[in-house]
Legacy VTK file of the C-alpha trace (Angstrom):
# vtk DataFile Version 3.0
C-alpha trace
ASCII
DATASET POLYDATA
POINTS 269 float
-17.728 42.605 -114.341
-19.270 39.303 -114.892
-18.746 36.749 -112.364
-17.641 33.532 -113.780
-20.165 30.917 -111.864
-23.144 33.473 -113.872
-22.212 30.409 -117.509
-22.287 27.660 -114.754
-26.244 25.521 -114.813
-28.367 26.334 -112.429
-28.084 23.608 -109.148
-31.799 23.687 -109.332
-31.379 21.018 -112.346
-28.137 19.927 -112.015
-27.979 15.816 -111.139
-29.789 14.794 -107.724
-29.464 11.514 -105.952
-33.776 11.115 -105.779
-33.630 7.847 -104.112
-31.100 9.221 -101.380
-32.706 9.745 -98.088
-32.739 13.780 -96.446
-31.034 14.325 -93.614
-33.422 16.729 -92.440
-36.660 14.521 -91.968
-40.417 15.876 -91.304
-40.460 13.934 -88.324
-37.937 15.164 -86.598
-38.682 18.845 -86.940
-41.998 17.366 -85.425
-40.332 15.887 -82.512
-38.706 19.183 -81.298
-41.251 21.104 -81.743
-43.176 19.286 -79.780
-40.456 19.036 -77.306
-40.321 22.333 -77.219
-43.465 23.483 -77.041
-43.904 20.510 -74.627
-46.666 19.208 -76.409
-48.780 15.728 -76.148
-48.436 13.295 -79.449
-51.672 13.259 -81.565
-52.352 11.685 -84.823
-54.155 14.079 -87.468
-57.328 12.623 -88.926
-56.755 10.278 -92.137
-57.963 12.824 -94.837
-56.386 16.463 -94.274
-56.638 19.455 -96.561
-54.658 22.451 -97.859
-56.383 25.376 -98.046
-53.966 27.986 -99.676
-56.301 31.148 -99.741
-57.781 30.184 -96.580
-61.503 30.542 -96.924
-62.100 27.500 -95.968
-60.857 28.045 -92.855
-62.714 31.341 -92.331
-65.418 29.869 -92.835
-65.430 26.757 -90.835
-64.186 29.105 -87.839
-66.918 31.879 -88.200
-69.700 28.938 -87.974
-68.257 27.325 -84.830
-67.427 24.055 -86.798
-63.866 24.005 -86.352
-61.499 23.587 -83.710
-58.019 24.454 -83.388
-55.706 22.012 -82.524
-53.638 23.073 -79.865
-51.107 19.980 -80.188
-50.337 20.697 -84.285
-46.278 20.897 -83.615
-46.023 22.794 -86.611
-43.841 26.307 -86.782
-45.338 28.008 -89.465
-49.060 26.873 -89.508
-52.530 26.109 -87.659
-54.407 23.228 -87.946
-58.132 22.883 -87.452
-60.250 19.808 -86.835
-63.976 19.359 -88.322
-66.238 16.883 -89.155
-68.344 16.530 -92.290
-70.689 13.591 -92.389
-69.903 11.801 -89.438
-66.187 12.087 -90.631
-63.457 14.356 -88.677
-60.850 16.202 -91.228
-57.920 18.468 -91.078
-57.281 21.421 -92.346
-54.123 23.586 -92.923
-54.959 27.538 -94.394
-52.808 29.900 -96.182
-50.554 27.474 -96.864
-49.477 29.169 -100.596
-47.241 28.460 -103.175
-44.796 25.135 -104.100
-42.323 25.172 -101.657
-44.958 25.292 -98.840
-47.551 23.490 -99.884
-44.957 20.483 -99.509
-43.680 21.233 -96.500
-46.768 21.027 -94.944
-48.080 17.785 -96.717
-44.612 16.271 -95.310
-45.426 16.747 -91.578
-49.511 15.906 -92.342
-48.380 12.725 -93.881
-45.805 12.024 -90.714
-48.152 12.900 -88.432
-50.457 10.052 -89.999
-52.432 11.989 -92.747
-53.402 9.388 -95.271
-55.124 11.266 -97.849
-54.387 15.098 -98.774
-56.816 17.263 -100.897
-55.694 20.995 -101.990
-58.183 23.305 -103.110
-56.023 26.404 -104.490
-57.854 29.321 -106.286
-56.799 29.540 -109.481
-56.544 31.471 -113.282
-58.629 30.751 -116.272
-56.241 29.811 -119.513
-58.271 28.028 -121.358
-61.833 28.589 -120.520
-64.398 25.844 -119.745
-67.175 27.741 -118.392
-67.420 31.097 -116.528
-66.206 31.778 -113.428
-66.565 29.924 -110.867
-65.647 26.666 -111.120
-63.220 23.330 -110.443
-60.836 21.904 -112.164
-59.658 18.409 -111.331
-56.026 18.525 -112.322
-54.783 15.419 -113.764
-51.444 16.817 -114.558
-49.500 20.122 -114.111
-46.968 21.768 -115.469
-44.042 21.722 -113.690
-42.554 25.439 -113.471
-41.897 25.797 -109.973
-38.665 24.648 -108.325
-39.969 22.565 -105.597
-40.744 19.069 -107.727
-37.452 18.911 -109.301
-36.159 17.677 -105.937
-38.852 15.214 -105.831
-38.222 13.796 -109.313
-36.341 13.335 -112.361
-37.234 15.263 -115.469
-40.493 15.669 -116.974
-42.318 18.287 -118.196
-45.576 17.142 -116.099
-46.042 15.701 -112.955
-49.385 13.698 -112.543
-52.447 12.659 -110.521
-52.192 9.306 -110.049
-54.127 7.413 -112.399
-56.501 5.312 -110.599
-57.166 8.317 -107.740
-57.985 10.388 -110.644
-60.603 8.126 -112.278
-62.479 7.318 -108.787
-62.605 11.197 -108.045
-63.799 12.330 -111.484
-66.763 9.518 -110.738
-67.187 10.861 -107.662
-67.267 14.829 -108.782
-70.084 14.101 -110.885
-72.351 14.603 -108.634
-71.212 17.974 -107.157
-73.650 20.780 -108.083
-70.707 23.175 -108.970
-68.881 21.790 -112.788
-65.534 19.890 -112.198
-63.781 19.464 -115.314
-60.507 17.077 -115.205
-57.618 18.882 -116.967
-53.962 20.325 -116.883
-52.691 23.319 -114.878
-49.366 25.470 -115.175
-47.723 25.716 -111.528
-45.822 28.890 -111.477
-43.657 30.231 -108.277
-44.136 33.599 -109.697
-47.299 34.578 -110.554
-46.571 38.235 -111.154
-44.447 36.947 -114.157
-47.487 35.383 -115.681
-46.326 37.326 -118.969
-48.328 37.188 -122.472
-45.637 35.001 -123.970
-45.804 32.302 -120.991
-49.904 32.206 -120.938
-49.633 31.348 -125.318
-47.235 28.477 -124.254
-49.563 27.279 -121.537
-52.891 27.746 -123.885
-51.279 26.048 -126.568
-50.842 22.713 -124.415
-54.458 23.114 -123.634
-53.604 24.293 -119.946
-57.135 25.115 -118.294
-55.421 26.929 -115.247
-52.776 28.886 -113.814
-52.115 27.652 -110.000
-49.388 27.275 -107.554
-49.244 24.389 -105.406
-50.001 21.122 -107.668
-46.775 19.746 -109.330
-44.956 19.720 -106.603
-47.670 18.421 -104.353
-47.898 15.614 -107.115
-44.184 15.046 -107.532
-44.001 14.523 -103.450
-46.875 11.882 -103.888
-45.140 9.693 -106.386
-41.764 10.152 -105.013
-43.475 9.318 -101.267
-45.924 6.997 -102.473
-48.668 9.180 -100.930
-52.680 9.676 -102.237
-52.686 12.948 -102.756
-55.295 14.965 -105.082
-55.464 19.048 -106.705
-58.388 21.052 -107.475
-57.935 24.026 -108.972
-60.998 26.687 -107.855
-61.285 28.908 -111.454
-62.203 32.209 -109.941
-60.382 34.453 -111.947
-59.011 35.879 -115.254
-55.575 37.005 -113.730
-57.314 40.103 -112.975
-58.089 41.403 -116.305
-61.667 41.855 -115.691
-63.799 44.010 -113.348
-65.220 42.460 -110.316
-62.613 39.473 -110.940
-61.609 36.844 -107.995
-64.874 36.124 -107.004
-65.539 32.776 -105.744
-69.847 33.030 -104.761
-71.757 32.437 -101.383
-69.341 32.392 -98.723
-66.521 32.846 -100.898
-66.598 29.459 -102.410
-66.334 27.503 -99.048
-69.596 25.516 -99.453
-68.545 24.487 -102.902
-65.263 23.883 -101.932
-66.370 21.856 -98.996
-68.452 19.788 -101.553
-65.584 19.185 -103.433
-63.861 17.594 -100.764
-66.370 15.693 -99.833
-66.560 13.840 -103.116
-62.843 13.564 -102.983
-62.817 11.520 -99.651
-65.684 9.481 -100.667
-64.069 8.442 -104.092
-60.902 7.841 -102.118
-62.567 5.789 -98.977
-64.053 3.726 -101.607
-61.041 3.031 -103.404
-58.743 2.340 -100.269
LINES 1 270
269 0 1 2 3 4 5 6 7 8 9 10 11 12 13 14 15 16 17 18 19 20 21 22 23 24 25 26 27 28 29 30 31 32 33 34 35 36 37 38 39 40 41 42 43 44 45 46 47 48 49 50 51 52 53 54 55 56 57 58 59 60 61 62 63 64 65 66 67 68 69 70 71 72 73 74 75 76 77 78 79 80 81 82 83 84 85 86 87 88 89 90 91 92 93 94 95 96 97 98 99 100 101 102 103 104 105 106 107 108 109 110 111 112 113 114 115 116 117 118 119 120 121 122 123 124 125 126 127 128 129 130 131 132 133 134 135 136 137 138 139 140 141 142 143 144 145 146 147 148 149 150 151 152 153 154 155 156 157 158 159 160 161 162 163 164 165 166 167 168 169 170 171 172 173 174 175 176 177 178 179 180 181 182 183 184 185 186 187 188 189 190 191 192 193 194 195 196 197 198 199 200 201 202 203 204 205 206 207 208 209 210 211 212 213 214 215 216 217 218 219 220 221 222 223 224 225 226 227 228 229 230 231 232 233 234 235 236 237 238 239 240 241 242 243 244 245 246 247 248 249 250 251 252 253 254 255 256 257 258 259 260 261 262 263 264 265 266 267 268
């Protein structure tokens, strides 16, 4: 028997009020937890970082150059302090997919983040070079569910412009290629089917990732500087040896990466 609510649209794009505030605020969930964990108030640094796969991370950890912070009041993550140049970041690992990625860019950004970078691995769609490499994403295809509570419709949501041409400067002079392109954000990536990977190649989609419309939909609905790379390691596994990132699986590139991004964004502030 077919339930009757199966013709009805799906709430996920049925009319939201975008401009209404949430009752449930980042803060807040911040405040208890810290009540109830009874811990101290500390600001993050200004320029934080996602770090889905969490090699990063691993990395940073194994060499001694990163610190947990013991006063993070967040439930479902770690964050680490480090310093690159004379400059202290966070960094938040494992942090994967849409609605997660957010979540945790929420309480960064109340806890006094200014600047986010996420550095997701990623699949190749349409190919730039061989594997690895970066992909700046300038815009991303919005098929995930998190953005659409962020922001009207639109088939892309988008690096904002001025970010996007100070980092691409900036990138230039990372050993490792950084091409600026589009990405597909999926919340399923085990229905990455034949028929959804034409559609993406035929819009000239360099990627397959996870994280970076929504992430972009929060920063233009929040007013935030937030920026996506999307690390090209792979070919969906289709290919032998695939998901290989290089020396220490891709961290010191990675960390380069990020480097040029806070530079280009310091600059710009």
């Amino acid at each position: 028997m077919t339930d009757s609510s199966d013709s009805e649209a799906s709430p996920l794009f049925e009319a939201k009020e975008f401009d209404e505030p949430s009752v449930f605020a980042p803060g807040a969930l911040m405040e208890n937890a810290r009540r109830q964990k009874d811990l101290p108030e500390r600001r993050v640094p200004d320029v934080c970082v996602l770090d889905p796969d969490g090699d990063v991370v691993r990395h940073l950890t194994a060499a001694g150059a990163a610190e947990k912070d013991e006063t993070w009041p967040g439930y479902h993550t770690d964050l680490y302090r480090f310093e690159r140049n004379g400059e202290e970041f966070g960094i938040v690992g494992c942090a994967v997919g849409a609605s997660f990625a957010v979540l945790v860019a929420e309480q960064l950004f109340a806890a006094g983040c200014e600047f986010l970078v996420s550095v997701t691995s990623s699949g190749r769609i349409v190919p730039k070079d061989d594997p690895p490499y970066f992909v700046l994403i300038e815009r991303a295809l919005r098929d995930e569910g998190t953005s659409h509570h962020y922001r009207s419709s639109g088939r892309y949501a988008s690096l904002d412009p001025d970010l996007r041409a100070s980092v691409e400067r900036a990138c230039e002079a990372v050993s490792r290629p950084v091409y600026a392109g589009a990405t597909w954000t999926t919340d399923a990536p085990f229905r990455e089917t034949e028929t959804a990977i034409k559609r993406a190649r035929s819009e000239g989609v360099l990627a397959v990732e996870m994280e970076a419309a929504a992430l972009y939909a929060f920063a233009d609905a929040r007013d935030r500087a937030v920026v996506c790379f999307a690390h090209v390691t792979n070919q969906m596994g289709q290919t032998e040896e695939d998901f290989e990132k290089g020396e220490a699986d891709g961290s010191r590139d990675a960390l380069a990466v990020i480097d040029a991004a806070a530079a280009a964004w310091r600059a710009s502030d």
